[in-house]
Every structure is written in structure tokens, then in C-alpha cells.
C-alpha positions as CSV (number, residue, x, y, z in Angstrom):
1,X,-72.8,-20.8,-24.1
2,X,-72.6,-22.8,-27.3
3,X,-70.8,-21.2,-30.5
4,X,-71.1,-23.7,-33.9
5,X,-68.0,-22.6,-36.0
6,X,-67.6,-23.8,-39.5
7,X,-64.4,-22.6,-41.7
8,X,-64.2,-20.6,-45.3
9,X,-63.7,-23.9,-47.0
10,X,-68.4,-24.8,-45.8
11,X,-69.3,-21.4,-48.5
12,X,-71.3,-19.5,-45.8
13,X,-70.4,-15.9,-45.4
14,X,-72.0,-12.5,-44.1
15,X,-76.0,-12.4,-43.2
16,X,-76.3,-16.4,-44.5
17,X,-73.9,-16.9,-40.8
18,X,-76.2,-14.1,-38.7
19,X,-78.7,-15.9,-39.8
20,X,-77.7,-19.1,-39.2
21,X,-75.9,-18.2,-36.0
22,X,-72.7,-20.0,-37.0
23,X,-69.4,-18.6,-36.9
24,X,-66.4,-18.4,-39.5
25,X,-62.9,-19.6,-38.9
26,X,-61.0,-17.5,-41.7
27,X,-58.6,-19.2,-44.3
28,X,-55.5,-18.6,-44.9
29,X,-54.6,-17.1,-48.6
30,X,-51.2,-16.1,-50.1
31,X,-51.4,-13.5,-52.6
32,X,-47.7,-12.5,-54.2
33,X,-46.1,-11.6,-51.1
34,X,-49.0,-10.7,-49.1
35,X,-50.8,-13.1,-46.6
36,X,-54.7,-12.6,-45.4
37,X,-57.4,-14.0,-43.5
38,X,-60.1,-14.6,-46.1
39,X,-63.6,-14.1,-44.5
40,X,-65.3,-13.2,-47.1
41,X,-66.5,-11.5,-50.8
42,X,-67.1,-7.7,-51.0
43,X,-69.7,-6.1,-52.8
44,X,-67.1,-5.1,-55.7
45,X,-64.7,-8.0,-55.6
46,X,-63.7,-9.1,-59.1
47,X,-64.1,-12.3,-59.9
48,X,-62.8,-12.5,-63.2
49,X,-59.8,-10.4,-62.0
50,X,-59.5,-13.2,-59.2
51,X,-59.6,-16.4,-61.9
52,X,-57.2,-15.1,-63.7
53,X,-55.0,-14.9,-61.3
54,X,-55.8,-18.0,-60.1
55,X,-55.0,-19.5,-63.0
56,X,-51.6,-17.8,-63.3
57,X,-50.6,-19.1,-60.1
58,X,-51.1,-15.6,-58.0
59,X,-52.9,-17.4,-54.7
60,X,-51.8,-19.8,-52.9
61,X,-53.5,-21.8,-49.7
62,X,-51.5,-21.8,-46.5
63,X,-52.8,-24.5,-44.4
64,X,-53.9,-23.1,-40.4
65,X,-51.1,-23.7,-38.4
66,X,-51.7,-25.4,-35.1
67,X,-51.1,-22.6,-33.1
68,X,-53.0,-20.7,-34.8
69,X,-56.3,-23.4,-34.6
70,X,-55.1,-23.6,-31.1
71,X,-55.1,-19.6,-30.3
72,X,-58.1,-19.2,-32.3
73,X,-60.5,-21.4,-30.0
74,X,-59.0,-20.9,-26.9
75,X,-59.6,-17.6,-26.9
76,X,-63.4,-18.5,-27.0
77,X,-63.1,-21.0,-24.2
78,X,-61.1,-18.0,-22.3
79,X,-64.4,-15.7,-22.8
80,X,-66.6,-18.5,-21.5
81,X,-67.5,-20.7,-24.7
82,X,-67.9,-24.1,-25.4
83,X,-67.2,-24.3,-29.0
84,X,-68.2,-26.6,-31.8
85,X,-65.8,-26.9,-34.9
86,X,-67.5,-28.4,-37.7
87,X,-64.6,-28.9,-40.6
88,X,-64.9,-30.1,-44.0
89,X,-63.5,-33.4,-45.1
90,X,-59.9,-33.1,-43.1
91,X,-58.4,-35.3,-46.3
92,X,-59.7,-31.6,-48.6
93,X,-57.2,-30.0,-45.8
94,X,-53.7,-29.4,-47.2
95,X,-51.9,-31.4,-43.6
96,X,-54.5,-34.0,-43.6
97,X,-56.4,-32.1,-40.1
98,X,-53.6,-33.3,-38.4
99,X,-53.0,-29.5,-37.5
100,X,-56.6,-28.6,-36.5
101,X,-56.8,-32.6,-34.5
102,X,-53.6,-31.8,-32.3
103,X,-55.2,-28.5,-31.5
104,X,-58.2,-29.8,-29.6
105,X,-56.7,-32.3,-27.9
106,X,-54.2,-30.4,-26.3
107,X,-57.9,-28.3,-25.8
108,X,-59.4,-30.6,-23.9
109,X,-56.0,-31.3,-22.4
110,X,-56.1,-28.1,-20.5
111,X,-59.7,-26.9,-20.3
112,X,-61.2,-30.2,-19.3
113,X,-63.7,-28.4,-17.9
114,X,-64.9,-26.8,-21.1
115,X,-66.2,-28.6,-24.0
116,X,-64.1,-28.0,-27.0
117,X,-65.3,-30.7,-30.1
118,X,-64.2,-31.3,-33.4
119,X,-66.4,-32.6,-36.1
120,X,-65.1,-34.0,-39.5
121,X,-68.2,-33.7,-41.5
122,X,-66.7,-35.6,-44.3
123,X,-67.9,-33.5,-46.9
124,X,-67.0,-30.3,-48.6
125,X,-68.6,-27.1,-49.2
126,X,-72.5,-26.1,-48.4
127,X,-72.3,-29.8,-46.7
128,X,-70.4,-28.6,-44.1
129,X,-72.4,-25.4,-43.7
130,X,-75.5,-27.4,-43.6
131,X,-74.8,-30.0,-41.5
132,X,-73.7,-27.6,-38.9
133,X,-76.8,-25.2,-39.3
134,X,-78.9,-28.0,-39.0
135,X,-77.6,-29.5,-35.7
136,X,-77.3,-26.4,-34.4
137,X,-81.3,-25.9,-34.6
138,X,-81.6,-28.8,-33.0
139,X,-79.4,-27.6,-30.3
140,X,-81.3,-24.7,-30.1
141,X,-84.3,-26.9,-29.9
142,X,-83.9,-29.3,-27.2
143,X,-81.1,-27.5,-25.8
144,X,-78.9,-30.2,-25.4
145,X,-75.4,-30.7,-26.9
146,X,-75.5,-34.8,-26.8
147,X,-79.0,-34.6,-28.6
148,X,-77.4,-32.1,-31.5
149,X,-74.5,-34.4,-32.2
150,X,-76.1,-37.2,-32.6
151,X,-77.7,-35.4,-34.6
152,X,-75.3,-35.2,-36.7
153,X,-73.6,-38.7,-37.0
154,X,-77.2,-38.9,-38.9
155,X,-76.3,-36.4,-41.3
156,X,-72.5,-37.1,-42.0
157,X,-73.1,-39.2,-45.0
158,X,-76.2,-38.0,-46.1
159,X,-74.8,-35.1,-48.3
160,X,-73.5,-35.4,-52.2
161,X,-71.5,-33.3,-53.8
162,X,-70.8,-32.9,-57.5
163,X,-68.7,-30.3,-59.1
164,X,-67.5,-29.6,-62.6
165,X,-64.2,-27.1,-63.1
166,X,-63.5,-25.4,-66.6
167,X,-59.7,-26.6,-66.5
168,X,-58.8,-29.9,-66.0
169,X,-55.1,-28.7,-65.9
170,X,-55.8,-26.5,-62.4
171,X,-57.1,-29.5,-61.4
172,X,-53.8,-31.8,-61.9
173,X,-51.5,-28.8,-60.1
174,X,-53.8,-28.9,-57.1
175,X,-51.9,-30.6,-54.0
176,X,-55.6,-31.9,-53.7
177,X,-56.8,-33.2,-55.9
178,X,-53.5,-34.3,-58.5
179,X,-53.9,-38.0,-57.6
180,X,-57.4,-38.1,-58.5
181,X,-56.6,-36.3,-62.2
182,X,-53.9,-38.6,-63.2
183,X,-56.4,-40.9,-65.3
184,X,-56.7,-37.0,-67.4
185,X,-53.9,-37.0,-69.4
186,X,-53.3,-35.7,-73.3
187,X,-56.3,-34.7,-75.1
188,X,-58.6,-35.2,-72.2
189,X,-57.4,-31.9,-70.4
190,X,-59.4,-30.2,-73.2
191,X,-62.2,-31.6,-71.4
192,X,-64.0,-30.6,-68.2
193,X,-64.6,-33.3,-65.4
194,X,-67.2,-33.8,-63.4
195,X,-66.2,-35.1,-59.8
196,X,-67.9,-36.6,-57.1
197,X,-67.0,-36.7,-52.9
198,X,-68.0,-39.8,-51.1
199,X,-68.9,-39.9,-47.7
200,X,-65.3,-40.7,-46.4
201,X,-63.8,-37.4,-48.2
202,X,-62.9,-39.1,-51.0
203,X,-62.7,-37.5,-54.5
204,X,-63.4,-39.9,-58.2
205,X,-64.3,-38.6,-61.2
206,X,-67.9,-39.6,-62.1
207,X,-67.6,-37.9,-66.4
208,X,-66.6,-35.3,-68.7
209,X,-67.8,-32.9,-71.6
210,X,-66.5,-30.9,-74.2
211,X,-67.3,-27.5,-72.7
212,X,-68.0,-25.7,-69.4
213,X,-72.1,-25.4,-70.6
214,X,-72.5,-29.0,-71.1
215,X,-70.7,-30.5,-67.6
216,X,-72.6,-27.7,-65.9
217,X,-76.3,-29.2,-67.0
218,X,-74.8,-32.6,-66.7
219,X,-74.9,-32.2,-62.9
220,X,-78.4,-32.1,-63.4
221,X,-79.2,-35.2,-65.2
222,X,-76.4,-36.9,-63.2
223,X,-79.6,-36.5,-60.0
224,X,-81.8,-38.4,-62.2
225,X,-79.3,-40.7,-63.7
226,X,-78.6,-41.8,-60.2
227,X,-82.3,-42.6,-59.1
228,X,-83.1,-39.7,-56.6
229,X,-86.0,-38.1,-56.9
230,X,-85.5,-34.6,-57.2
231,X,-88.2,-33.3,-55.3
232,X,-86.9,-34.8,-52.3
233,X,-83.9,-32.9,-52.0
234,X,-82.7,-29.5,-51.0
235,X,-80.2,-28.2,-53.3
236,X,-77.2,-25.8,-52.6
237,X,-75.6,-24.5,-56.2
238,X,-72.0,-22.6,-55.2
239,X,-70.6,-21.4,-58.1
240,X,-67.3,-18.9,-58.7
241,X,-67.0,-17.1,-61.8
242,X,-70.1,-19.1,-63.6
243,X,-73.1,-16.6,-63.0
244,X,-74.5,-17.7,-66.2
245,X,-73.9,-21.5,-65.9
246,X,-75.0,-21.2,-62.0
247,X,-78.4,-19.5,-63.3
248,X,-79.4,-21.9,-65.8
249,X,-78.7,-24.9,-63.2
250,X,-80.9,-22.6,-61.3
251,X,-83.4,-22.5,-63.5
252,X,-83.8,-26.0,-64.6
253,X,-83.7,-27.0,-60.4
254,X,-87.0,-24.2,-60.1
255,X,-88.8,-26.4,-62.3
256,X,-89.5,-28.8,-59.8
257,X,-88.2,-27.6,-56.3
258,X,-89.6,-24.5,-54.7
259,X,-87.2,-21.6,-54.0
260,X,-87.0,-22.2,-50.6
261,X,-85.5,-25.5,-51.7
262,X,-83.0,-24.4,-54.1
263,X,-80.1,-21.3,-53.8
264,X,-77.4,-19.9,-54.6
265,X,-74.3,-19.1,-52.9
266,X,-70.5,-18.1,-53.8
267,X,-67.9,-20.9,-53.9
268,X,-65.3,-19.2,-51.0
269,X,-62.0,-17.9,-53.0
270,X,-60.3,-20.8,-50.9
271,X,-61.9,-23.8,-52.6
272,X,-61.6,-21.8,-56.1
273,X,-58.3,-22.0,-55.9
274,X,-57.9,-25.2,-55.0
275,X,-60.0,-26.6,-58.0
276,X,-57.9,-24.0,-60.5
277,X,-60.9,-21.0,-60.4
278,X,-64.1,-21.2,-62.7
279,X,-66.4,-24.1,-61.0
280,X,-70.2,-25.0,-60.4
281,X,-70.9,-27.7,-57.3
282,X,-73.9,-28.9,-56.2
283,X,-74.7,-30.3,-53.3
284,X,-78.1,-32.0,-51.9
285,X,-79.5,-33.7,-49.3
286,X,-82.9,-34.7,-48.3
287,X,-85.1,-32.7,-46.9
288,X,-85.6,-33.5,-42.4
């Protein structure tokens, strides 16, 4: 048997992954003194609570170590697996996916009669969810592995991501993203970017706005601006403390996609603290 794996950085938790039948590779989070396996929101998890302790510097991100990766999947090869690890971006991972890399080769080193395959979808987010629920339908489909990943070397490059963040500031402390924030310096922390991933991983900043409102709606006219037709795409809007913000996006989206074109879904406590807590992305592709 198959299993697809994603990790808590691809947004996709609880019925979404029954439903999908993909399975979750939990992060790693640091909270004071306490370490845990993040796998998931709970129906009364506070997210306010949560950004502000982001913001004070209460979580931390502790990258997988290799033996863990390593433990983690060869115990599904021991119970008769093959397994399919689609990550996100390895340059949004805090060792680069060197780690998670040296993991399954020394994999394939020892099971060679398994398959154990690792996938850098070179995007972040719902990207990574999506690619890896779409190939494995066409897994499903044809039932053949060599059919679904080529599959998705179609895909990888397809998807783009935009995200705004209320504080610049979190942004310049992340070990992330502080390259990419140097250009926001003085007065322009006031302001809130709006960032952009290109298909090789990389992160630029594409504008900025006075307030959290305005960069949110911007990442709609930014899909016109940019020539797509909106219609064509399928939209994912992952949000983490920005109900409001997240709706209206929403809203404006409904008026010319159809529902089943359009949802929304958490952004995983993971990638909130990496991009300093409060945050709207939105990523699209279109439509196969």
C-alpha cells in the first residue's frame, strides 16, 4: 500500500486529511519549556491567546531532527508501506531539508525494496496540501505510482502564493524570512507587506499598505493586476487570527468563483509563528 504524507507546515488538518486520505507528519513547537507535536487546532483553541504569545516570543519552531524524519517513516515501511512525503519548499525549513533529505536516502539505503520518495513541492501552505491531494487521485485513478508523480512535476510550479502579515517586525525576527525584510526598515515597519513565493521557494515582497484591512483586499486585486482570470482558478484562503479579514476576501472571491472553488482553512500554528502571528495567504491554481 501507498500512504501520501504531507507535514503541518501544507494547512490540512482533521476530516480535510480523512477526506483527502493524506497523512500528517506533526511539527515540532517549543512553548516555554515544553516541547509538542503540533497536529492540529481544537475546537476551543485560542487564537488570540496564541498571537500574543507569538508575538512576545512564547513559541518557538524546532526543526525535525533526522532521526526523528528517519523513525517516523520507517516505521511505515516496517508495517508494509510505501510512503510518499510531499514537503513544502525545503528552503521554508529551518536546516534547509537537509535533515528530512539524509533521512530517505539512508531509506532507500536499507529498504531498497520498498519505495520511500521525497517530494519538494516548492511551495508553501495549501500548495503543498493540494498538490499532494491531487496526485494522489490520480494514484488512486490509474493505480500507478510513476503515472501520479509525474503528475506532479506538472503541478510543482503551478501554484502562487501571496500572503500579507500584520507586523512587519515578526517578520524581520523570523530565521525565515529576515533576509527578505531587510529592504523594511524605519517607518516602513508601520506598514504591512504583501509577499509573494516563486516556484523555486523563494520569498520577495511584491507591496505594502497602511493597515491589516487594506493588504488583505489587496491580495485580491493583486489576481487581476497580474492578468489571471479569476474564474479559472481555485482558491485556498488560510488565515490565523483574521476571521474578519479572511471572510471579506471570502466574500469578494464568491462573487465570481463558486463555493466549491473557493475555502477556507486555518494557517497551522507552525507557519503563524514563523510569519510573527496575525496573517491572510492565498493560494491558487488552475483548475485540472
Amino acid at each position: 500500500m501507498v500512504k501520501f504524507f504531507i507535514d503541518a507546515y501544507a494547512d490540512m488538518f482533521g476530516k480535510e486529511l480523512k477526506t483527502t486520505d493524506l497523512h500528517l507528519v506533526p511539527s515540532k513547537i517549543k512553548h516555554g519549556s515544553r516541547t509538542t507535536y503540533f497536529k492540529g487546532y481544537t475546537a476551543n483553541t485560542d487564537f488570540e491567546k496564541i498571537a500574543t504569545e507569538i508575538k512576545a516570543n512564547k513559541y518557538s519552531i524546532i526543526p525535525l531532527t533526522y532521526d526523528e524524519w528517519y523513525e517516523f517513516f520507517e516505521q511505515e515501511i516496517k508495517d508494509g508501506n510505501d510512503v510518499v512525503y510531499f514537503s513544502v519548499s525545503t528552503k521554508l525549513l529551518l536546516d534547509g531539508g537537509e535533515a528530512v533529505r539524509k533521512a530517505f536516502k539512508s531509506l532507500n539505503k536499507k529498504y531498497p525494496q520498498r519505495t520511500a520518495i521525497l517530494v519538494d513541492t516548492k511551495t508553501v501552505s495549501r500548495g503543498t496540501s493540494e498538490i499532494a491531494a491531487l496526485v494522489n487521485l490520480v494514484y488512486k485513478r490509474e493505480n500507478n505510482l510513476d503515472a501520479a508523480l509525474d503528475f506532479a512535476d506538472t503541478l510543482i510550479g503551478k501554484f502562487v502564493s501571496l500572503f500579507v502579515v500584520d507586523s512587519a517586525e515578526g517578520l524581520k525576527v523570523s530565521q525565515v524570512f529576515n533576509k527578505t525584510m531587510t529592504s523594511f526598515t524605519g517607518a516602513s515597519l508601520n506598514l504591512k507587506p504583501i509577499m509573494s513565493i516563486d516556484t523555486e521557494g523563494n520569498f520577495k515582497i511584491l507591496d505594502k499598505a497602511k493597515s491589516f484591512k487594506s493588504a488583505a483586499s489587496k491580495l485580491y486585486s493583486n489576481v487581476k493586476e497580474n492578468g489571471q482570470n479569476i474564474a479559472d482558478y481555485t482558491f485556498s484562503i488560510v488565515s490565523f487570527n483574521a476571521d474578519a479579514e479572511a471572510q471579506a476576501l471570502y466574500k469578494k472571491f464568491r462573487e465570481v468563483v463558486n463555493e466549491n472553488e473557493i475555502r477556507l482553512v486555518p494557517l497551522s500554528l507552525n507557519n503563524a509563528i514563523l510569519v510573527g502571528g496575525k496573517c491572510i495567504a492565498l493560494t491558487f491554481h488552475s483548475k485540472y
